[in-house]
N, C-alpha and C positions, 0 to 999 in steps of 0.2 A: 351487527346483526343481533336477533335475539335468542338463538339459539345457535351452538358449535356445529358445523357442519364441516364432513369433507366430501370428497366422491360426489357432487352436486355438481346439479348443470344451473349458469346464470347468464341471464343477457340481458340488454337494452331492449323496450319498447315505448317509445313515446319517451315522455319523461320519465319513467322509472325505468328499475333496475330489479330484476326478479330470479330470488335463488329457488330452485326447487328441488327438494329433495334431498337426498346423500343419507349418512350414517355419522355418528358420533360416541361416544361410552354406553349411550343408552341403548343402541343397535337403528337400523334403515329409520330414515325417518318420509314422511308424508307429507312434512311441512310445507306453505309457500311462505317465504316474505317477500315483499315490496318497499324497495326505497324510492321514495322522493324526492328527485334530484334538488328542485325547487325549495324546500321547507327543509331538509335535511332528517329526514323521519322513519322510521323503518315502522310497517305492520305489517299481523297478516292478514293472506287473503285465502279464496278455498284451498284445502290440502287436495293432494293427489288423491284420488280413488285407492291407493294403496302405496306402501313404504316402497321408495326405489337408490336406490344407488348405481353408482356407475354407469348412467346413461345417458344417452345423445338428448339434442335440443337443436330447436333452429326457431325459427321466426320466420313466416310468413303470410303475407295478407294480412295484419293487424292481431294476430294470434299464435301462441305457442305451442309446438309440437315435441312432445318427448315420447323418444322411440327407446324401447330396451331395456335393458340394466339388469340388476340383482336385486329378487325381491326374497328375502328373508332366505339368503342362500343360495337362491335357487334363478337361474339364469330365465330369463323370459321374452319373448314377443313381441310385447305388446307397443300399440299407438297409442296417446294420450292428446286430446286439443284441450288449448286453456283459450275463452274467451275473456279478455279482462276485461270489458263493458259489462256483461253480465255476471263474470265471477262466479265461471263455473265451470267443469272439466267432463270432455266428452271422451267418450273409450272412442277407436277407431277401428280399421281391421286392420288386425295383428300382421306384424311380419310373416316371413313363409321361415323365416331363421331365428333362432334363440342369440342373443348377442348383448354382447358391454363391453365398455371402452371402447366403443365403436366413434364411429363422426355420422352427424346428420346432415348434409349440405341444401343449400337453394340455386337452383337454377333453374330459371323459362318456370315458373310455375310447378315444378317436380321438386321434389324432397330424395334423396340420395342416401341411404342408408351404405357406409361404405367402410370395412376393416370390421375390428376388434374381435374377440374371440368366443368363445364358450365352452362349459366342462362337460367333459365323456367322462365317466368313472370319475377321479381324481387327476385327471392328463387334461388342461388347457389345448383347446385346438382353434388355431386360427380361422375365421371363417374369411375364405375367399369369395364366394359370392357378394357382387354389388344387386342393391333393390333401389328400385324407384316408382316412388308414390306418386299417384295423382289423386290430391285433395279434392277437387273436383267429384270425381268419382269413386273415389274413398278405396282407392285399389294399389294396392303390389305387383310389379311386374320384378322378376329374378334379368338382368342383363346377360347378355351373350359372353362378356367380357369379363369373366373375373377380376380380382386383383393379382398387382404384379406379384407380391409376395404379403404375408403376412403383416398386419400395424396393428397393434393395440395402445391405443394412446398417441396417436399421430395429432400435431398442428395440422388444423384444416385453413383455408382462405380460395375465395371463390374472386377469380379475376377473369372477366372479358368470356370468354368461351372453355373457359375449365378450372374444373376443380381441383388444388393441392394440398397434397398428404408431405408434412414433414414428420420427417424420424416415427417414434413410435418401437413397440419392440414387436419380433417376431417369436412368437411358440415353438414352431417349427426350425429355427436356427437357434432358439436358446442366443439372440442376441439383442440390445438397441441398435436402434440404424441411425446413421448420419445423413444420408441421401431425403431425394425430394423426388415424389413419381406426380404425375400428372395425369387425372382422367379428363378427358375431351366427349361429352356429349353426343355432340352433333356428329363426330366419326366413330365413335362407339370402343375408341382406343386409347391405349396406357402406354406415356414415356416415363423413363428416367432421365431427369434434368440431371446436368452437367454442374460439378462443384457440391459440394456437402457442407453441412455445418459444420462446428466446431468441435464440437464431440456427439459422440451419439448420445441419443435422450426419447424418452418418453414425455406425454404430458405438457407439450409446449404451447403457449397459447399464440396464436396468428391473426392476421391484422390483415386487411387493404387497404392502402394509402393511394388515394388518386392523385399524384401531384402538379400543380400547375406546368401546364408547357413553359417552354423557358423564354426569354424574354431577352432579345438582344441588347449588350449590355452598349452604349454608345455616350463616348467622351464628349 
């Protein structure tokens, strides 16, 4: 990259790879880059509307969405779309929650704003409220269904009919988690899956792998 970043959100669209945002020595940055898988090249492209850190991203319909973070301290709202055909970033309407280290999910056309925390005074507080966006109609709805417990920094991965939260830490327990909870959509409900990772952790990055059915092996 061409500039040090951490606290930044990055994902794949098409052929490129695009980081945006985060913080460095110099404090939040605004930056985008774009890498080109093909030519092996890093530039940029428009910067955020404003310096953010610590905030969600997802991908969808051909366009990037950043929800949240920390802008110059100070915990925030906000939606952000990037079009990269036209290479350029539209505000949205803001969450109904101030949040970072949050996750943004996709499913059925809905954006999922789900965990991370925000500051009261100097006291980090978990936000249990889940949101979901419809891009469509550029709206927030709060869900009936909280979260099971606090995650700031949870692995997300979107399989089949629900969304999962690994590990992540909680405020409110003063701990990292090893477990894996699962939100389900379509029934509007939160398990805890069975078996835990390895150690507890914040920060972990998640993956879906769809792997081939199996194939009878014959002598």
């Amino acid at each position: 990259m061409q500039e040090r970043r951490a606290s930044f959100y990055a994902c794949r669209l098409d052929k490129h790879l695009y980081v945006i945002g985060g913080r460095n020595e110099t404090g939040y940055l605004s930056s985008v880059e774009c890498y080109n898988l093909e030519t092996n090249e890093w530039r940029y492209v428009s910067s955020l509307p404003q310096p953010l850190a610590a905030h969600a991203g997802a991908v969808h319909n051909g366009k990037i969405y950043i929800s949240g973070g920390v802008h110059n301290g100070e915990y925030v709202p906000w939606l952000y779309c990037y079009d990269p055909v036209m290479d350029v970033w539209a505000r949205k309407q803001d969450m109904n929650t101030k949040r970072a280290i949050h996750t943004l999910a996709v499913m059925n056309d809905r954006l999922y704003a789900i965990g991370g925390n925000h500051l009261k005074g100097f006291s980090h507080l978990d936000v249990m409220l889940v949101e979901c966006y419809d891009p469509k109609g550029d709206q927030w709805n709060i869900l009936q269904t909280p979260i099971l417990e606090g995650r700031s920094g949870p692995g997300c991965a979107v399989l089949d009919d629900s969304i999962y939260l690994v590990g992540g830490y909680s405020w409110s327990m003063g701990a990292y988690k090893s477990s894996t909870i699962c939100y389900c959509p379509e029934k509007g409900s939160w398990t805890e899956l069975e078996g835990d990772v390895a150690e507890p952790l914040a920060g972990p990055a998640c993956a879906t792998v769809i792997l081939p059915a199996c194939v009878p092996y014959n002598k």
